[in-house]
Backbone atoms as SQL, in Angstrom:
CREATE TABLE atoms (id INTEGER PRIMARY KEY, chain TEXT, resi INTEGER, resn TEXT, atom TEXT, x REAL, y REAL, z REAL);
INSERT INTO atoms VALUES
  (1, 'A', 1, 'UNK', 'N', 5.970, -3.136, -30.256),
  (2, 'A', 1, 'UNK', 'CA', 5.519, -3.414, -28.908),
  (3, 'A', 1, 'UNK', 'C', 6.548, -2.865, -27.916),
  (4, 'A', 2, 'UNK', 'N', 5.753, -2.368, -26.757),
  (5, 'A', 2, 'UNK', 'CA', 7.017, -1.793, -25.842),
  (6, 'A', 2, 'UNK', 'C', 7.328, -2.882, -24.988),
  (7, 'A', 3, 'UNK', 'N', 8.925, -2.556, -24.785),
  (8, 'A', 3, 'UNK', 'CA', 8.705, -3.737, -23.172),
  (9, 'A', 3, 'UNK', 'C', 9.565, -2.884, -21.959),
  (10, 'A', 4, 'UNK', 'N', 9.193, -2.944, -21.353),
  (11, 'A', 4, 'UNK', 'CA', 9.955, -2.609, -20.074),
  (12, 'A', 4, 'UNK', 'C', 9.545, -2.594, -19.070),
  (13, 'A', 5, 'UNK', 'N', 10.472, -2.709, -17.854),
  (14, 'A', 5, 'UNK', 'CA', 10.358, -3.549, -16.213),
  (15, 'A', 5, 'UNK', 'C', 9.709, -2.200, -15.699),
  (16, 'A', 6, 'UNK', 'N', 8.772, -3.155, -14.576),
  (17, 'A', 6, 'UNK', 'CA', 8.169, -2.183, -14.181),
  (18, 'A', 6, 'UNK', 'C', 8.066, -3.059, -12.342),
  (19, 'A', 7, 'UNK', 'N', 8.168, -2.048, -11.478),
  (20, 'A', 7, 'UNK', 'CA', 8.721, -2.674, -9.556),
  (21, 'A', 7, 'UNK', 'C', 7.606, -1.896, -9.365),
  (22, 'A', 8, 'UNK', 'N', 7.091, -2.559, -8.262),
  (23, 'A', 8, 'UNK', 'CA', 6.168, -2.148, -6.984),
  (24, 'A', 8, 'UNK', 'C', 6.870, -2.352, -5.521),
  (25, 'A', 9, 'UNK', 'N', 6.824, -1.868, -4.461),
  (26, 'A', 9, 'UNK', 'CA', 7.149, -2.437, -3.477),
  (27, 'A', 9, 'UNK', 'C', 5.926, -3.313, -2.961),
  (28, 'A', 10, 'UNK', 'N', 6.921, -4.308, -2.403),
  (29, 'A', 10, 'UNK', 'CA', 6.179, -5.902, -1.869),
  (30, 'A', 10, 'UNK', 'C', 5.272, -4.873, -0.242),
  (31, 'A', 11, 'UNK', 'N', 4.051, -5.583, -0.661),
  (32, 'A', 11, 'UNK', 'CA', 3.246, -5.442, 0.701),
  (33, 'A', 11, 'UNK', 'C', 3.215, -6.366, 1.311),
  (34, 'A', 12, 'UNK', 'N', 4.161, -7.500, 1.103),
  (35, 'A', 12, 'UNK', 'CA', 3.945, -8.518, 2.085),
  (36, 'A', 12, 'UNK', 'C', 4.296, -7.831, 4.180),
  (37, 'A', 13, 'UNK', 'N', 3.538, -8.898, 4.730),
  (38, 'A', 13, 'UNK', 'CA', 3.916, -8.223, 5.838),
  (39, 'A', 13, 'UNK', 'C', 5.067, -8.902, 6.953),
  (40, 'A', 14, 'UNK', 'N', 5.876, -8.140, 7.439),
  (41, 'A', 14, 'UNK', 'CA', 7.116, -9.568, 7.934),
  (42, 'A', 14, 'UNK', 'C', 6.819, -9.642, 9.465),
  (43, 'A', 15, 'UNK', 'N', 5.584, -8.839, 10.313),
  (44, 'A', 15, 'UNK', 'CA', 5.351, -9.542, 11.472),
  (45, 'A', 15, 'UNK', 'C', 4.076, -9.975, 11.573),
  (46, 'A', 16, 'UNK', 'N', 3.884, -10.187, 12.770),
  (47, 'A', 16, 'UNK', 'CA', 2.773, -10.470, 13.037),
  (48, 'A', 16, 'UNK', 'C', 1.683, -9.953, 13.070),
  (49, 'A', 17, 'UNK', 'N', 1.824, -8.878, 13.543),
  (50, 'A', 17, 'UNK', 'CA', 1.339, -7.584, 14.271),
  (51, 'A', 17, 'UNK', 'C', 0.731, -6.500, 13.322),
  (52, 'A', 18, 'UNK', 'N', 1.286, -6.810, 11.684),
  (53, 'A', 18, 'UNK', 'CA', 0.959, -5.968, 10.930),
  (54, 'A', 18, 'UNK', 'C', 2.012, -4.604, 10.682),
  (55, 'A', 19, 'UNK', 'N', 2.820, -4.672, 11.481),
  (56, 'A', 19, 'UNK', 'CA', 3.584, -3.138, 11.602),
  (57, 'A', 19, 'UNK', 'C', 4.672, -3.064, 10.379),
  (58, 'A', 20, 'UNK', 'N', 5.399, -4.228, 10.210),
  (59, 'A', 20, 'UNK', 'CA', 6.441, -3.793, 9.127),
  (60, 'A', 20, 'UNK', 'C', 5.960, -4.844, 7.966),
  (61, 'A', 21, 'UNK', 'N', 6.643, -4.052, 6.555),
  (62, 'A', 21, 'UNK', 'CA', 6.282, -4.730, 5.662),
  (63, 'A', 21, 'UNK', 'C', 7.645, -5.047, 5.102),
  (64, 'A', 22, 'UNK', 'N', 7.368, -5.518, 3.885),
  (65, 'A', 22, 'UNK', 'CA', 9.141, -5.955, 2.869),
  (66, 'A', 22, 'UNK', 'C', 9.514, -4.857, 2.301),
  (67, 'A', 23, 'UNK', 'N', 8.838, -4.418, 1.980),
  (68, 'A', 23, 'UNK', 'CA', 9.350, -3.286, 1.248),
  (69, 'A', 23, 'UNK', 'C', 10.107, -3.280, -0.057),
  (70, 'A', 24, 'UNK', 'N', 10.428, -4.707, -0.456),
  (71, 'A', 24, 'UNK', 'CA', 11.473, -4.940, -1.679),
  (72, 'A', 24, 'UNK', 'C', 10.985, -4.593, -2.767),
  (73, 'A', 25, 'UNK', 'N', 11.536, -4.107, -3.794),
  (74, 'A', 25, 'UNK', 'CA', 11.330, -4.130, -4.729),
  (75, 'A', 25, 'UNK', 'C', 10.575, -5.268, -5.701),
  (76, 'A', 26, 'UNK', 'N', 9.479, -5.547, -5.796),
  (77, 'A', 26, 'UNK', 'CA', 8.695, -6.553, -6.979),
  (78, 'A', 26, 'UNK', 'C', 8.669, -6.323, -7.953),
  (79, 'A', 27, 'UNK', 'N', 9.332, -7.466, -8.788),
  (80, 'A', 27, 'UNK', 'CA', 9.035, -7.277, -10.265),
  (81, 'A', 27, 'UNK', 'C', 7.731, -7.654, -10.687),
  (82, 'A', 28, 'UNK', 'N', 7.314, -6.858, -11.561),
  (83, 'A', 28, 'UNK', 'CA', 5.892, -6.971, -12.454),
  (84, 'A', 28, 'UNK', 'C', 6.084, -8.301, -13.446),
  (85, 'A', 29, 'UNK', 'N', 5.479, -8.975, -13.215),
  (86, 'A', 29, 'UNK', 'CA', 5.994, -10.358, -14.212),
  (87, 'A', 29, 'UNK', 'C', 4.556, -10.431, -15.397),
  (88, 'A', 30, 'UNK', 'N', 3.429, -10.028, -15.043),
  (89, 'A', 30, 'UNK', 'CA', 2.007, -9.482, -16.417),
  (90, 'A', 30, 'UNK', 'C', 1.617, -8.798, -15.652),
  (91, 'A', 31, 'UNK', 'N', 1.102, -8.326, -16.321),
  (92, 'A', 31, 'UNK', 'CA', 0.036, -6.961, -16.326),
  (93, 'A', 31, 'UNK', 'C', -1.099, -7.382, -17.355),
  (94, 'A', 32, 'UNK', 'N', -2.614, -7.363, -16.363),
  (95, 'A', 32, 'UNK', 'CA', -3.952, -7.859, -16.887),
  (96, 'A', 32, 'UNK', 'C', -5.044, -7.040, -16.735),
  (97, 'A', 33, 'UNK', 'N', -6.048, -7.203, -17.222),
  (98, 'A', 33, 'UNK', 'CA', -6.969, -6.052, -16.845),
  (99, 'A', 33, 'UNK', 'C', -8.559, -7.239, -16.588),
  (100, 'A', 34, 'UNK', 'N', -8.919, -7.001, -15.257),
  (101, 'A', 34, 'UNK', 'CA', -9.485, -7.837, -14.782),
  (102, 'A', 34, 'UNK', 'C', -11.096, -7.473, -14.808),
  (103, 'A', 35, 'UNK', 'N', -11.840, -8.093, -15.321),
  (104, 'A', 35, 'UNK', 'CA', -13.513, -7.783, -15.382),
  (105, 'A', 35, 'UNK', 'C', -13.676, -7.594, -13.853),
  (106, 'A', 36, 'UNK', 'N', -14.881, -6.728, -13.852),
  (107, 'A', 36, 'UNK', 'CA', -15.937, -6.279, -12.342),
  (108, 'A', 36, 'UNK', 'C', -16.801, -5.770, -12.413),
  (109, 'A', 37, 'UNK', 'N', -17.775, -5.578, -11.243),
  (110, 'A', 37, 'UNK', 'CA', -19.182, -5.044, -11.337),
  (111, 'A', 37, 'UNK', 'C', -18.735, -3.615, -11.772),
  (112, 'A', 38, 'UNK', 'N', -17.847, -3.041, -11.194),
  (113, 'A', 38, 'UNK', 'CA', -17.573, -1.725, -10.929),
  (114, 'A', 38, 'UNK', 'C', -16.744, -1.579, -12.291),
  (115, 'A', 39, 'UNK', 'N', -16.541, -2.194, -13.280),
  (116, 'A', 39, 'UNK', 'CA', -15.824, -1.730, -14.421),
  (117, 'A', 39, 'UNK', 'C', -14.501, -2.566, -14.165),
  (118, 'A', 40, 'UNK', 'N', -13.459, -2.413, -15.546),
  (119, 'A', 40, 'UNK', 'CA', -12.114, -3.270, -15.512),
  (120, 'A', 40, 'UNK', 'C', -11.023, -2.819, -14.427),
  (121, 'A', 41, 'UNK', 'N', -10.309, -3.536, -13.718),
  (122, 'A', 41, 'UNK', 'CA', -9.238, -3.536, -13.110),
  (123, 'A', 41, 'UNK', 'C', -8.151, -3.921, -13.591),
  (124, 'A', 42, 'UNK', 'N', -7.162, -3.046, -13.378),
  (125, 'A', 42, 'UNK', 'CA', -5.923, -3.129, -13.948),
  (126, 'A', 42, 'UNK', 'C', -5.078, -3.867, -12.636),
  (127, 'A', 43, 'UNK', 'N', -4.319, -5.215, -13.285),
  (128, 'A', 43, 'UNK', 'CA', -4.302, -6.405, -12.622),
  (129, 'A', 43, 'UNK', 'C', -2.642, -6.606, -12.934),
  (130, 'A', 44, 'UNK', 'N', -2.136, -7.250, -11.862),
  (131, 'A', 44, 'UNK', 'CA', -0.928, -8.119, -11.927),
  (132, 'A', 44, 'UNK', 'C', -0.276, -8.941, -11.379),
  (133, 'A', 45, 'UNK', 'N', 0.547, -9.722, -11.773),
  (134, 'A', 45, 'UNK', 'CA', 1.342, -10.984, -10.764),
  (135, 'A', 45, 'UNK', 'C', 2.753, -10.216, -10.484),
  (136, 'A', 46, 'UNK', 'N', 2.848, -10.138, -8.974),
  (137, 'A', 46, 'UNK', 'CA', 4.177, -9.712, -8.750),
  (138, 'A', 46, 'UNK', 'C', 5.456, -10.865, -8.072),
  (139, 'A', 47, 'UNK', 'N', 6.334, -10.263, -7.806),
  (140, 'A', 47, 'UNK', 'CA', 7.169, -11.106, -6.995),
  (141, 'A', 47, 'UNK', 'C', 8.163, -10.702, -6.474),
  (142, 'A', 48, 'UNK', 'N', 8.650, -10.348, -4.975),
  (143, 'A', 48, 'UNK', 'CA', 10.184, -9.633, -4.806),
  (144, 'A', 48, 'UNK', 'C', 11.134, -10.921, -4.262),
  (145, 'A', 49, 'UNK', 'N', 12.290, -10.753, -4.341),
  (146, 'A', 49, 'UNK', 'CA', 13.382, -11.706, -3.635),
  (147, 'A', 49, 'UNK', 'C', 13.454, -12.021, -2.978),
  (148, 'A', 50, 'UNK', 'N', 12.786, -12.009, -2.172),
  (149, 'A', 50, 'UNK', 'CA', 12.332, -12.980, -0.589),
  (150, 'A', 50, 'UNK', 'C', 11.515, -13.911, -0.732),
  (151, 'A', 51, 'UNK', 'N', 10.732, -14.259, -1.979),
  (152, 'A', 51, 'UNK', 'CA', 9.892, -14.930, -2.533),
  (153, 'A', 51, 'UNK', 'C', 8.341, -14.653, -2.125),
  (154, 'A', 52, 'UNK', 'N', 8.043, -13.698, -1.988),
  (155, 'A', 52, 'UNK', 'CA', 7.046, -13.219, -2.034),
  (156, 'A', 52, 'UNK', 'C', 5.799, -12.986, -3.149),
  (157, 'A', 53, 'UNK', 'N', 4.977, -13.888, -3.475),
  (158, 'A', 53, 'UNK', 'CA', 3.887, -13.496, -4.643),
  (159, 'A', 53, 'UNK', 'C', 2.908, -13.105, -4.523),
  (160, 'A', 54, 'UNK', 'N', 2.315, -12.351, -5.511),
  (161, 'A', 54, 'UNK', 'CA', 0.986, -11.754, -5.141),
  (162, 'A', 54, 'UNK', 'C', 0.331, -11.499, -6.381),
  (163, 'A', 55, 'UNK', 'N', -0.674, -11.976, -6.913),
  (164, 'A', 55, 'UNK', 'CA', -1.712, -11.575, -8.081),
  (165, 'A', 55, 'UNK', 'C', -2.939, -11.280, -7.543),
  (166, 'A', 56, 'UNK', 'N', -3.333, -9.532, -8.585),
  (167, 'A', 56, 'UNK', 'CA', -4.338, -8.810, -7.889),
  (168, 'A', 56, 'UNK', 'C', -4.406, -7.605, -8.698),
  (169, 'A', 57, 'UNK', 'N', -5.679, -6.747, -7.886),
  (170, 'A', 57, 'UNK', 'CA', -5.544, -5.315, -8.583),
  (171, 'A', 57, 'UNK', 'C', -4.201, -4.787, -8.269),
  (172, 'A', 58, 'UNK', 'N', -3.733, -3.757, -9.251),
  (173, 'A', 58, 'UNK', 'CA', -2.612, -3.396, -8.830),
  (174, 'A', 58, 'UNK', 'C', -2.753, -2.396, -7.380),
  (175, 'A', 59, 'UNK', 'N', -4.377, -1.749, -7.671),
  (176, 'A', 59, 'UNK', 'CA', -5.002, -0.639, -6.198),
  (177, 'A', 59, 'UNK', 'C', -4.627, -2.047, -4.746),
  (178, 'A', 60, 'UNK', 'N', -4.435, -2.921, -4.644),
  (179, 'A', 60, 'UNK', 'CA', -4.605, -3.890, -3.858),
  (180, 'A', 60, 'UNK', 'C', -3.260, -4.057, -3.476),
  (181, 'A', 61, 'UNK', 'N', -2.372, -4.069, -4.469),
  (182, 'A', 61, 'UNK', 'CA', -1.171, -4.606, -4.231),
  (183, 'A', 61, 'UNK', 'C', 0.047, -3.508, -4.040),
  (184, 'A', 62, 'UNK', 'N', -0.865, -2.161, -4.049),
  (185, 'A', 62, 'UNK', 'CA', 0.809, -0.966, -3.721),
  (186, 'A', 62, 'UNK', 'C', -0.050, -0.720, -2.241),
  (187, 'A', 63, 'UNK', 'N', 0.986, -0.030, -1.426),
  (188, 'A', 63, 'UNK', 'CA', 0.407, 0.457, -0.195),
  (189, 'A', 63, 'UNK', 'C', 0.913, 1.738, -0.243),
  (190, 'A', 64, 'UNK', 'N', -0.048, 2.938, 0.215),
  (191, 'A', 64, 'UNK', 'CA', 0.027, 4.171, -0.032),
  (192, 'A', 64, 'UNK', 'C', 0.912, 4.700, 1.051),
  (193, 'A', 65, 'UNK', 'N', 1.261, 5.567, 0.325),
  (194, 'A', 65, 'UNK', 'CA', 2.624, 6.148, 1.292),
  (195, 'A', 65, 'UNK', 'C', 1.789, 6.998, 2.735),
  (196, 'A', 66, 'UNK', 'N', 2.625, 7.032, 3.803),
  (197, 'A', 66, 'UNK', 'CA', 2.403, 7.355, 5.086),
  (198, 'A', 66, 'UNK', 'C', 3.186, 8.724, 5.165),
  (199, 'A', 67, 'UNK', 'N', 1.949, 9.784, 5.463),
  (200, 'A', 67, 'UNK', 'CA', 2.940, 11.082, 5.661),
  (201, 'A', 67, 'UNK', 'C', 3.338, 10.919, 6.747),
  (202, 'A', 68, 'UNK', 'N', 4.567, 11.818, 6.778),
  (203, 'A', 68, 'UNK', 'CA', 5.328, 11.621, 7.878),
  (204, 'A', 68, 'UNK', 'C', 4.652, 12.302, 9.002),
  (205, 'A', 69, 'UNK', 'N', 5.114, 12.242, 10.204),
  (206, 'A', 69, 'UNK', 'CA', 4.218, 13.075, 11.290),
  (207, 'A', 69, 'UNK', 'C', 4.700, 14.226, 12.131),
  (208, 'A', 70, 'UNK', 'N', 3.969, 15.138, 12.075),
  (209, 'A', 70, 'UNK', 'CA', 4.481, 16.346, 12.328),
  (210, 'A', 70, 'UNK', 'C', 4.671, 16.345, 13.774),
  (211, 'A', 71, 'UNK', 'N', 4.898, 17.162, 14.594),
  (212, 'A', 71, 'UNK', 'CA', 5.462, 17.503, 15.924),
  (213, 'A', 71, 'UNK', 'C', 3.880, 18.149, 16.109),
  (214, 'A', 72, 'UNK', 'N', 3.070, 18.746, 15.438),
  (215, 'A', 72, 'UNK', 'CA', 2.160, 19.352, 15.952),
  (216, 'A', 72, 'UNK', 'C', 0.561, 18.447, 15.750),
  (217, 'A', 73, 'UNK', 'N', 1.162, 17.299, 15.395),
  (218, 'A', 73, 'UNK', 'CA', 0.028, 16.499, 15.341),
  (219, 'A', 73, 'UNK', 'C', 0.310, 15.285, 16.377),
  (220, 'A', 74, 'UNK', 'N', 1.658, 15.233, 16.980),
  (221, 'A', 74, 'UNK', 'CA', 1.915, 13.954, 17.522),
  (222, 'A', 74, 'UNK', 'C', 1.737, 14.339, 19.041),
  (223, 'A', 75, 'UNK', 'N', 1.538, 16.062, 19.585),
  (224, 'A', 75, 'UNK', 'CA', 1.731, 16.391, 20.895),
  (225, 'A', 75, 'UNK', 'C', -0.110, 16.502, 20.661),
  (226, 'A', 76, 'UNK', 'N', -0.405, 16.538, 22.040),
  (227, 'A', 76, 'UNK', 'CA', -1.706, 16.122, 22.553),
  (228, 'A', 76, 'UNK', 'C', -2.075, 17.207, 22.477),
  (229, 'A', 77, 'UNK', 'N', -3.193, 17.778, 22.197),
  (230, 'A', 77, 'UNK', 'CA', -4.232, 18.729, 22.057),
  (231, 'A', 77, 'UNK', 'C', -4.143, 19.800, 24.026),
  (232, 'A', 78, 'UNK', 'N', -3.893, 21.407, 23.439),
  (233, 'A', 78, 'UNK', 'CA', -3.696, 22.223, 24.897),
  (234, 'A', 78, 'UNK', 'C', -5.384, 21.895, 25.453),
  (235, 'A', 79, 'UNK', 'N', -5.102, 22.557, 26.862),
  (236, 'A', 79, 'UNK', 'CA', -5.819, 22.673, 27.934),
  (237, 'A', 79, 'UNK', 'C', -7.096, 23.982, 26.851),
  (238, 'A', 80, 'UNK', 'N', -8.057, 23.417, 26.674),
  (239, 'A', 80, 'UNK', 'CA', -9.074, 24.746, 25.730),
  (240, 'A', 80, 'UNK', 'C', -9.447, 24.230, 24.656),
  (241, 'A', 81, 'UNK', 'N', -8.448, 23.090, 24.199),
  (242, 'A', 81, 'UNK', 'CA', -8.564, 23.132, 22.641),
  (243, 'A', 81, 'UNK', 'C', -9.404, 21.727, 22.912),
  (244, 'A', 82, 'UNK', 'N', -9.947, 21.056, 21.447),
  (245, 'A', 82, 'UNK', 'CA', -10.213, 19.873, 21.208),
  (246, 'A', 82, 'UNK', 'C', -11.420, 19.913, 21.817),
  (247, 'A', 83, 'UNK', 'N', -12.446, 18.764, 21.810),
  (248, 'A', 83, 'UNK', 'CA', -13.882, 18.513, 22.062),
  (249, 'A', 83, 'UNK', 'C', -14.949, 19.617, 22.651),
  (250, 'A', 84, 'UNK', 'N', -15.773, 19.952, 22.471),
  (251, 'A', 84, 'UNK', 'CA', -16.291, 20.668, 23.547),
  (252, 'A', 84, 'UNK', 'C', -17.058, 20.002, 24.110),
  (253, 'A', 85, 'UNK', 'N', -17.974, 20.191, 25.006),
  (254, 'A', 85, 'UNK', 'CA', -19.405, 20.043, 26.036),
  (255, 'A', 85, 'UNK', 'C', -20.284, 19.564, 24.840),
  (256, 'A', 86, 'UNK', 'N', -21.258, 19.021, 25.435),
  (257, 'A', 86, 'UNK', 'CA', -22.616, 19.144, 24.824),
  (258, 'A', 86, 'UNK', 'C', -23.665, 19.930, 25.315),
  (259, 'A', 87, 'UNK', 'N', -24.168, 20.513, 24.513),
  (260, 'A', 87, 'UNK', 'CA', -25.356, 21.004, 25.460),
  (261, 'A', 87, 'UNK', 'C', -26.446, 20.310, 26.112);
């Protein structure tokens, strides 16, 4: 049997507002595979050092990384460009 640790970062969220999360490292404490309409889900109970828990799909419990933002997506669209008219 294999064993070894396996971390997610914690999605808990530390305001109100939704904007920042924990980010800590969670340990994987099981790993389950959960019945559904849509077929099995691969399931787990986590926990990081702030005391944070969470049991769930694991799709539920990572949060996908945020590309970073370019300079040419963050300046506003020139005078020509972007929407047109309707006819």
């Amino acid at each position: 049997m294999d064993s070894y640790l396996m971390f997610l970062n914690c999605p808990a969220y530390m305001d109100k507002d939704g904007a920042a999360r924990c980010g800590l490292p969670a340990e994987v404490h099981c790993r389950y595979t959960m019945n559904s309409t849509d077929g099995p889900l691969e399931s787990a109970k986590i926990s990081c050092p702030r005391g944070h828990h969470f049991n769930g799909p694991i799709d539920c419990l990572t949060v996908p990384e945020q590309p970073a933002a370019t300079a040419e997506s963050a300046s506003p669209p020139s005078a020509g460009q972007g929407t047109q008219p309707r006819p």
